[in-house]
N, C-alpha and C positions, 0 to 999 in steps of 0.2 A: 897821716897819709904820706907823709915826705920820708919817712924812714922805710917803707914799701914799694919805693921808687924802683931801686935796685931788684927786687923780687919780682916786681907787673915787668918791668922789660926784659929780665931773662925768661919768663914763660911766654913771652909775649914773641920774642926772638924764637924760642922751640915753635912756637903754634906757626911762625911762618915758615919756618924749615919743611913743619912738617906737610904745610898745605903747598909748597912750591914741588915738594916730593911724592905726593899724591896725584897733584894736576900733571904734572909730565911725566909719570911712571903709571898712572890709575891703580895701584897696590893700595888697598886698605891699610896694609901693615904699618908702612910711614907714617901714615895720619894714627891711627893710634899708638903705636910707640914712644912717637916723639910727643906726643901730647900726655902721655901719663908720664915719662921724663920730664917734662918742662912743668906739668905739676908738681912733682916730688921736688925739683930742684927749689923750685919758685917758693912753696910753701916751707921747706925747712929752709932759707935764706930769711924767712920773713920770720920764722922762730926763733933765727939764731940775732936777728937783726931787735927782738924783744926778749933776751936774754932766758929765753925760756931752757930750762936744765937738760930737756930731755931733746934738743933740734939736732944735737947731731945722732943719734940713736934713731931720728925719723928716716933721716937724709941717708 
């Protein structure tokens, strides 16, 4: 779990972006952009963080 540190807190960082951009704009758009950003980012950091071949091809 210590080598996923770096990947939960940069999605973790989007999903607050995204909800502080949602709450004072009310746009849906913010809240789902930045959240399927901060999944793709988060999820291939954690691929590339377990040496998997294909992480940056995700990313």
């Amino acid at each position: 779990m210590k080598k996923y540190r770096v990947s939960l807190s940069i999605w973790f960082v989007f999903e607050m972006v995204a909800l502080s951009l949602y709450i004072s704009t009310k746009n849906l758009f913010y809240l789902f952009n930045f959240t399927y950003i901060g999944t793709c980012v988060g999820v291939g950091t954690s691929l590339m963080s377990s040496n998997n071949k294909y992480a940056r091809n995700f990313v």
